[in-house]
MITIMI-865527 format. One line per 2 residues: their letters; for each residue x, y, z of C-alpha. Coordinates in Angstrom, 3 decimals, always signed. Example, Ala and Ser with C-alpha at 12.3 -4.5 7.8 and 13.67 -1.06 7.14 Angstrom:
BEGIN
AS = +12.300,-4.500,+7.800 ~ +13.670,-1.060,+7.140
// end
This chain:
BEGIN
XX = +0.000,+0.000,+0.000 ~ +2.664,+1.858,+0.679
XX = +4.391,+3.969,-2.165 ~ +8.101,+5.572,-2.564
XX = +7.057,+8.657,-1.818 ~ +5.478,+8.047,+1.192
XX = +8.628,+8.672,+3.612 ~ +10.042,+11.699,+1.730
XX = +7.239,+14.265,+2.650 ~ +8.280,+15.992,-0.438
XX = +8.000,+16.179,-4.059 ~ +10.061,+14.332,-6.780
XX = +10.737,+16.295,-9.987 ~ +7.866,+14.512,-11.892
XX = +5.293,+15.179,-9.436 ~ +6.305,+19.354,-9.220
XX = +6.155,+18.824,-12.940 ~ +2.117,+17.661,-12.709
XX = +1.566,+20.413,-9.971 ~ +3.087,+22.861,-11.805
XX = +1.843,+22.231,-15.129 ~ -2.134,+21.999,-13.409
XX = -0.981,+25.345,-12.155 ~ -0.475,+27.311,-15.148
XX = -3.713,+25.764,-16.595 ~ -5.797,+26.537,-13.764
XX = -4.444,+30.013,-14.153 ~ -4.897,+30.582,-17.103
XX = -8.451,+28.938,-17.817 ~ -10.196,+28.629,-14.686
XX = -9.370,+32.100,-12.651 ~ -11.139,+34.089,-15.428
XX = -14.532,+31.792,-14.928 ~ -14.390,+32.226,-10.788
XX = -16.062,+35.302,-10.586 ~ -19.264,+34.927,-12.418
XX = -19.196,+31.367,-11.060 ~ -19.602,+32.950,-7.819
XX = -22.142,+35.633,-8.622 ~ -24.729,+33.747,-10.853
XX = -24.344,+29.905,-9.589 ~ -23.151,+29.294,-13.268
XX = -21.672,+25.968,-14.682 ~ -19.562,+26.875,-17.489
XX = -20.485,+23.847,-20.123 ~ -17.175,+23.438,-21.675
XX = -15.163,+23.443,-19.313 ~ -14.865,+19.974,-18.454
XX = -14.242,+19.181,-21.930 ~ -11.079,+21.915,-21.627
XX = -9.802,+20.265,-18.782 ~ -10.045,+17.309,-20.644
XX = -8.379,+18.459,-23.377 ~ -5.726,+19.587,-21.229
XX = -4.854,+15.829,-20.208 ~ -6.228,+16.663,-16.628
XX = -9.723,+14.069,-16.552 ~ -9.343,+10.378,-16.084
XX = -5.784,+11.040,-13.995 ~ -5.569,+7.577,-12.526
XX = -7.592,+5.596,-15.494 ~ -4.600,+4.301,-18.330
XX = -4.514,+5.215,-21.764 ~ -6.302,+2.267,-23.042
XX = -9.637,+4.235,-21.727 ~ -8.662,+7.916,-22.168
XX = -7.283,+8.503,-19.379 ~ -3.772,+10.241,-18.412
XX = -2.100,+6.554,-16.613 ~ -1.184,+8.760,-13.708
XX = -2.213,+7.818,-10.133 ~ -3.989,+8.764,-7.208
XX = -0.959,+11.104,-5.600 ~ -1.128,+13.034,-9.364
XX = -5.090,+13.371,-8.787 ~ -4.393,+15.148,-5.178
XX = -1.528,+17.184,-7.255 ~ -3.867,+18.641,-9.843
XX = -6.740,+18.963,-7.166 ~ -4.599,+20.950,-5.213
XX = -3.721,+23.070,-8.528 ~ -6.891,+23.957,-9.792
XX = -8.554,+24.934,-5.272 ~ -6.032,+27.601,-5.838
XX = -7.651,+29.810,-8.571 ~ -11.157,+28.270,-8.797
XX = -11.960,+26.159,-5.970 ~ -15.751,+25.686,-7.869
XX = -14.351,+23.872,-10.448 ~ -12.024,+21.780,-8.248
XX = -14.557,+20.812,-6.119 ~ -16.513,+19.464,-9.111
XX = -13.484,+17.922,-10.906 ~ -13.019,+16.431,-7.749
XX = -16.520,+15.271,-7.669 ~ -16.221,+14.014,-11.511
XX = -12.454,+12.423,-11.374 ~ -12.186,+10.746,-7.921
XX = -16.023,+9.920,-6.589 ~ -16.895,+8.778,-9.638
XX = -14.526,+8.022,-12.296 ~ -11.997,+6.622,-10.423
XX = -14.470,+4.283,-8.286 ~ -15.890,+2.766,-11.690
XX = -11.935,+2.230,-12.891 ~ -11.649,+0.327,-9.683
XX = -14.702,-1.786,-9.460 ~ -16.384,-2.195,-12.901
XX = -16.686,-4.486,-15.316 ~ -14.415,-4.696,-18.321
XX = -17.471,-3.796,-20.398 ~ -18.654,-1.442,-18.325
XX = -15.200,+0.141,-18.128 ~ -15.287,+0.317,-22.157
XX = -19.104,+2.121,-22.283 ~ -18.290,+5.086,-20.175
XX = -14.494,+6.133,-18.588 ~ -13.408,+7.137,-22.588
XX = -16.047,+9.572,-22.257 ~ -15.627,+10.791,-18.735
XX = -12.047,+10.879,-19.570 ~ -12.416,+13.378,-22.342
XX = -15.054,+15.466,-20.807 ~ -17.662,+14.998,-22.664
XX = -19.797,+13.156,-20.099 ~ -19.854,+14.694,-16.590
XX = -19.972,+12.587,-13.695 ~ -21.219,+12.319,-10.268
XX = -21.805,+9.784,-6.920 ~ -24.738,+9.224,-4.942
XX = -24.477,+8.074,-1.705 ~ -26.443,+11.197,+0.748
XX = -29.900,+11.008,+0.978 ~ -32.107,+13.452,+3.017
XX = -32.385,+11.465,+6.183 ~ -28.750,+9.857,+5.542
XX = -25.670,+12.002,+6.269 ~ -23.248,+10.811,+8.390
XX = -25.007,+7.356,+8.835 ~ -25.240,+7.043,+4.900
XX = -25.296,+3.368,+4.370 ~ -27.477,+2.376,+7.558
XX = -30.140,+5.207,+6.988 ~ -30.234,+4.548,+3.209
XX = -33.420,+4.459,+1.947 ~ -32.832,+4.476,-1.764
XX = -33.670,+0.774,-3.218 ~ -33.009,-1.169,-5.847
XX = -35.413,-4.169,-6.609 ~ -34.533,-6.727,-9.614
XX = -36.937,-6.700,-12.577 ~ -35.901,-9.103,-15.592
XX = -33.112,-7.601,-17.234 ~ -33.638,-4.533,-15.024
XX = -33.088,-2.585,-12.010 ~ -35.817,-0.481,-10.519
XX = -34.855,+2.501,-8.114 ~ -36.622,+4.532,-5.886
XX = -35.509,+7.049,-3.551 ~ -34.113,+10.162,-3.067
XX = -30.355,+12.235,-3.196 ~ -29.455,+15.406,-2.227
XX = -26.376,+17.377,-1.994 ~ -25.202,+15.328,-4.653
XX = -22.374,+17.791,-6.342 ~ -22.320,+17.491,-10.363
XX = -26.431,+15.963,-10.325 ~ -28.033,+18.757,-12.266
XX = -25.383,+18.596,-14.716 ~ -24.462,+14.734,-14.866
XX = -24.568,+12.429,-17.334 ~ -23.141,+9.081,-15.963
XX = -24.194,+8.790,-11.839 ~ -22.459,+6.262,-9.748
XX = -25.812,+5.247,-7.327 ~ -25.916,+3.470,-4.291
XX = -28.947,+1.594,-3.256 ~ -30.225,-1.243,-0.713
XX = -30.886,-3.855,-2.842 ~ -31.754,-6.229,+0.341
XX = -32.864,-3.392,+2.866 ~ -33.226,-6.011,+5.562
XX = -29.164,-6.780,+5.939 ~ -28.617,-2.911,+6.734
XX = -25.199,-2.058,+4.991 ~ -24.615,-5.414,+4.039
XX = -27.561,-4.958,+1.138 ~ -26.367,-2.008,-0.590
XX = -25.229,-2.353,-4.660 ~ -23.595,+0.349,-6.433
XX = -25.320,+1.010,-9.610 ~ -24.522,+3.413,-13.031
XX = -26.999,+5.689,-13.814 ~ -27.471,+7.789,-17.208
XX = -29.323,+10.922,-17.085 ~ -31.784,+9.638,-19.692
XX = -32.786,+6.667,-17.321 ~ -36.837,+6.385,-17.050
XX = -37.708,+7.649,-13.792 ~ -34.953,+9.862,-13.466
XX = -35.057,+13.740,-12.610 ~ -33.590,+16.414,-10.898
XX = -35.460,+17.370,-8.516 ~ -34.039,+20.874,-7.849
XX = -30.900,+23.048,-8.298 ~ -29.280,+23.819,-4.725
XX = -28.184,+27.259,-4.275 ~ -24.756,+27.703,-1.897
XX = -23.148,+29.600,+0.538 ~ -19.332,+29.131,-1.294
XX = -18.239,+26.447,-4.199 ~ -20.413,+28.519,-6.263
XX = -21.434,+27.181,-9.520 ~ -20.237,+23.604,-8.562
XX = -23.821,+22.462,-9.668 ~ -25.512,+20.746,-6.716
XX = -28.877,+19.029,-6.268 ~ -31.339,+16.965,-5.031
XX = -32.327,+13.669,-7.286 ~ -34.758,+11.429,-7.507
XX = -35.281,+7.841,-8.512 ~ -39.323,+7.319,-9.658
XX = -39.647,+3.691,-10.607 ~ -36.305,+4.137,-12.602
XX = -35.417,+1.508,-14.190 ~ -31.336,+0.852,-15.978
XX = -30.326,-2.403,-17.374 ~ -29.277,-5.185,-14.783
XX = -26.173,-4.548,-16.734 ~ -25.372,-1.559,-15.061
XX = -25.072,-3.201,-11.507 ~ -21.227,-1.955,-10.327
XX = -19.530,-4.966,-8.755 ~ -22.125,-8.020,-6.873
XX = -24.944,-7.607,-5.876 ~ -25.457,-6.655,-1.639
XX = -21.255,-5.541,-2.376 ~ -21.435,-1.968,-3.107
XX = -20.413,-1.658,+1.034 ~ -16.973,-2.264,+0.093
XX = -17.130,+0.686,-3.212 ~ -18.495,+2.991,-0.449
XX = -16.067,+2.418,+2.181 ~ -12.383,+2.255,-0.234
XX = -14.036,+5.384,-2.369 ~ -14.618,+7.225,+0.953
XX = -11.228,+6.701,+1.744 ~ -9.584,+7.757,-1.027
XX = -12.299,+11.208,-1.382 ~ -10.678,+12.047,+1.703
XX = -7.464,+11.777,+0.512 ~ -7.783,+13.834,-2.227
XX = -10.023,+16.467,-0.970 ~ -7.739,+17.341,+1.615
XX = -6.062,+18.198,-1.470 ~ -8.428,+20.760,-1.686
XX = -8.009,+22.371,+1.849 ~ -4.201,+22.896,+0.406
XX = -4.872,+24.799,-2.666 ~ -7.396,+26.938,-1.273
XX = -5.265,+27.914,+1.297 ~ -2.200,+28.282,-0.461
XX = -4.399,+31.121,-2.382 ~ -5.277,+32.804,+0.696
XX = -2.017,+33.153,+2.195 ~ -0.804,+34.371,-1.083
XX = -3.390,+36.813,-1.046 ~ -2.786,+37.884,+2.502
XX = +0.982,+37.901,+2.176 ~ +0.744,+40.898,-0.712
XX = -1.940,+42.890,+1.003 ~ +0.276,+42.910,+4.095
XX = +3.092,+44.200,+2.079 ~ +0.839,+46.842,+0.025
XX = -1.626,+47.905,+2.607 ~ -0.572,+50.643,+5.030
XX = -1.615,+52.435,+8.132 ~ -0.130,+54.622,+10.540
XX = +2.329,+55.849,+7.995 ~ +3.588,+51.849,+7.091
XX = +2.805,+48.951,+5.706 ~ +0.573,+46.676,+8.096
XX = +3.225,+43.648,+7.558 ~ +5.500,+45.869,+9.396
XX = +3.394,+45.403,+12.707 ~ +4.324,+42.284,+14.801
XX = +0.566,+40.948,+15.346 ~ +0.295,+40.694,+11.517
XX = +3.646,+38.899,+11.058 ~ +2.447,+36.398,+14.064
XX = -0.547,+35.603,+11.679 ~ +1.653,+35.045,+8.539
XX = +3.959,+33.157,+10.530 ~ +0.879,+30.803,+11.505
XX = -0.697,+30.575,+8.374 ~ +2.530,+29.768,+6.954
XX = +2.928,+26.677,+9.477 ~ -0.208,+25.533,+9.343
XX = -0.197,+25.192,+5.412 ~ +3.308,+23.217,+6.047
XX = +1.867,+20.714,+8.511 ~ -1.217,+20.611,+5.838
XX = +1.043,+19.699,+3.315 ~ +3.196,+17.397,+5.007
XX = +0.043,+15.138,+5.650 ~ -1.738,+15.653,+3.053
XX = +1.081,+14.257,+0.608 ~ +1.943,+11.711,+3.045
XX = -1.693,+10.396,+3.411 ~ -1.951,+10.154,-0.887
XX = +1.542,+8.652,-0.797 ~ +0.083,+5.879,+1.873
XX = -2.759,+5.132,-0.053 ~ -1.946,+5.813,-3.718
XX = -1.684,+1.444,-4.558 ~ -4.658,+0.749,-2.762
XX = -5.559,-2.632,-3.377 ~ -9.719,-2.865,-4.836
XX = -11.865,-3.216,-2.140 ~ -9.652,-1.679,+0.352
XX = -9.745,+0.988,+3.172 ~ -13.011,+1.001,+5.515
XX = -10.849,-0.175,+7.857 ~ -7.188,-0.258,+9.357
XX = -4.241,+2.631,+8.179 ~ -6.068,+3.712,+5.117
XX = -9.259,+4.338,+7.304 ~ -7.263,+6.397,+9.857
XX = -5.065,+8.619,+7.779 ~ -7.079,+9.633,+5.463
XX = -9.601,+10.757,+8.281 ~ -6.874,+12.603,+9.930
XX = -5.415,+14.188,+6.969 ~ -8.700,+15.301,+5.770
XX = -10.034,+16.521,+9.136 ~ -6.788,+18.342,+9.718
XX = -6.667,+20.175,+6.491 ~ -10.082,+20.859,+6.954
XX = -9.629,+22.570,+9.859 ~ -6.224,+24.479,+9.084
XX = -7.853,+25.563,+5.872 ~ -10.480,+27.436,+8.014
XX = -7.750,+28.571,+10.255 ~ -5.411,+30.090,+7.488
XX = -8.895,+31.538,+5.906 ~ -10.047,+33.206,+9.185
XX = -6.407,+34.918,+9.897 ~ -6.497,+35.721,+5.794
XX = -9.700,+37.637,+6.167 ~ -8.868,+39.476,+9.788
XX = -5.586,+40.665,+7.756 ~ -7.783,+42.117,+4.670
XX = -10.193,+43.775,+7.574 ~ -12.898,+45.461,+5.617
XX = -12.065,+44.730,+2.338 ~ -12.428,+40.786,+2.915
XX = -15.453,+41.095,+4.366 ~ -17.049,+42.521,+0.761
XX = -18.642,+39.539,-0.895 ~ -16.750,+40.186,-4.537
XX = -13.225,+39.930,-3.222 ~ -11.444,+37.107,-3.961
XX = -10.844,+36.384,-0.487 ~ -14.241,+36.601,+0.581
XX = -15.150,+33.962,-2.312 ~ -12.772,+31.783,-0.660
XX = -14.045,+32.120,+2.843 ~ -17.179,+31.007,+1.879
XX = -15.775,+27.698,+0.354 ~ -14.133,+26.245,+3.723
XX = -16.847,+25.432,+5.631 ~ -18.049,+22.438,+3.201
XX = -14.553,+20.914,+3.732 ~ -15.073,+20.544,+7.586
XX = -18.972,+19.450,+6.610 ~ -18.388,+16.879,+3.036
XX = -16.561,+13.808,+2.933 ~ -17.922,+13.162,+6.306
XX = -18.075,+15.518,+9.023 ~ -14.941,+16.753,+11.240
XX = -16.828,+14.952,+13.988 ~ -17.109,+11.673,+12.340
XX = -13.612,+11.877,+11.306 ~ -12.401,+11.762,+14.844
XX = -14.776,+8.638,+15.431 ~ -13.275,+7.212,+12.598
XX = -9.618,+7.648,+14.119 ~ -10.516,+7.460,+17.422
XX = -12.055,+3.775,+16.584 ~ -9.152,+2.610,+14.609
XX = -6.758,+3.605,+17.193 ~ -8.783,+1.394,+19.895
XX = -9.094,-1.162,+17.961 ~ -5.333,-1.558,+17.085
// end
């Protein structure tokens, strides 16, 4: 499980060479997008099929199905990249690339595999996971009440999804329903949906506090019905889809935390040199330097485990995680960076004072993204469960 790079807490040439490279793009193609993103709640169309272009969709799916043949560590590189000028976009690359994506590389069927990554790996399909369900947040699989009853050469669904980042603009959903309701998580099934399924709609556009324009939504499944074909993986098996996908979401996401704050330091750093008062610039005064000197430590540490925690998990074997080292790290690493994000954020906006409390700045835009990382992926709370049970279990 454990790659080379797991005990350098560093970089190698080739992987500054990804980040770097996802940089420039991000830059260059995403920044200009963020603001009327933010304003409107607007999905740009294309821009998956950019990104795509760009050699940045499918990162850990190999050529042979349009993908780049990098790996999971490259995913958290370029997630990391694009947080830092348009954290919308990450969040719903993220969303596309890692939840859904990469779980069907890992656990479908060859011909399965064939019918949709080539697609998803170009951009022209958008994809998305659903797993949260009104009255199922943080107990997702036991308060499930999406199911999935066999039909012939058919599934039929019924329930509901909501939250469900990329749903109003997907076109291949990775679904997860009880299929035998009475085993509890032991009867859930992973299923692929396409938007044009019978008995499939979106229910309703969600409107957010930050990740604006990351199209979320609520979904429902009305008596709709997709080929038995389409069942991910057996039957009453999606548990173990859930549990290694969860894992590795929180691996890269943290990725996430690290780019956005990278941004807001960056931000804060220049208007402490440019902004003045009392006759100097505020970076002058010791209390600001104390915050820079934080913020600067805190995205360190963040870094440190972050990289560490994709390192550790980055040859996953299928079916892995839920459980054991995987489990734990990636719960820390994601709980920490979620929480140093907001840190960095909250010192970022007391430097800017006024100005980062208007709702245009770029800083502001930012604030408003950090809460969902201490909220998605599973709460901060439930990530210290997670931990805590791993560690008394050991």
């Amino acid at each position: 499980m454990t790659s080379s790079r797991a005990h350098t807490f560093g970089l190698s040439e080739d992987d500054r060479a990804v980040l770097e490279a996802a940089d420039r793009f991000a830059r260059q193609e995403l920044a200009p997008l963020a603001r009327r993103m933010d304003d409107e709640e607007w999905w740009p169309e294309d821009v998956f099929r950019r990104i795509g272009s760009a050699g940045f969709m499918g990162v850990t799916v190999p050529a042979e199905f349009g993908g780049a043949g990098m790996d999971l560590f490259a995913s958290g590189l370029v997630g990391q990249a694009f947080a830092r000028w348009n954290p919308a976009v990450a969040l719903s690359w993220i969303a596309h690339d890692n939840l859904c994506v990469n779980n069907i590389f890992r656990n479908a069927s060859a011909a399965q595999k064939a019918r949709y990554l080539p697609g998803l790996c170009n951009g022209t399909l958008t994809g998305a996971l659903g797993l949260t369900e009104p009255g199922a947040g943080s107990d997702a699989m036991g308060s499930m009440r999406t199911t999935a009853r066999r039909d012939g050469d058919h599934y039929v669904l019924n329930g509901t999804k909501i939250y469900i980042t990329n749903g109003p603009v997907a076109d291949v959903l990775l679904v997860y329903a009880k299929t035998a309701p009475e085993r509890g998580a032991k009867g859930i099934s992973a299923f692929i949906v396409e938007k044009d399924a019978p008995g499939f709609r979106v229910a309703q556009k969600l409107v957010k506090m930050g990740f604006r324009g990351s199209a979320t939504g609520e979904l429902v499944f009305d008596d709709c019905r997709i080929p038995a074909a389409n069942l991910v993986g057996e039957e009453n098996a999606g548990v173990r889809v859930v549990m290694s996908g969860l894992d590795l979401e929180r691996a890269t996401v943290a990725s996430l935390c690290v780019g956005i704050a990278e941004r807001a330091f960056a931000l804060a750093l220049d208007y402490a040199k440019t902004r003045e008062q009392f006759g100097r610039p505020i970076g002058s005064f010791q209390m600001v330097q104390a915050k820079l000197a934080d913020m600067y430590t805190w995205i360190e540490a963040m870094k440190t485990l972050a990289w560490r925690t994709l390192a550790e998990v980055n040859d996953l074997e299928i079916g892995g995680g839920g459980r054991g080292e995987a489990h734990k790290i990636t719960a820390a690493s994601i709980l920490y960076a979620g929480e140093m994000s907001n840190r960095v954020l909250n010192e970022a906006i007391q430097i800017h004072g006024g100005s980062g409390y208007i709702w245009e700045s770029e800083i502001n835009r930012l604030f408003r993204c950090i809460k969902l990382l201490e909220i998605g992926a599973g709460t901060s709370e439930v990530r210290r469960v997670i931990i805590a049970e791993e560690l008394l279990r050991s």
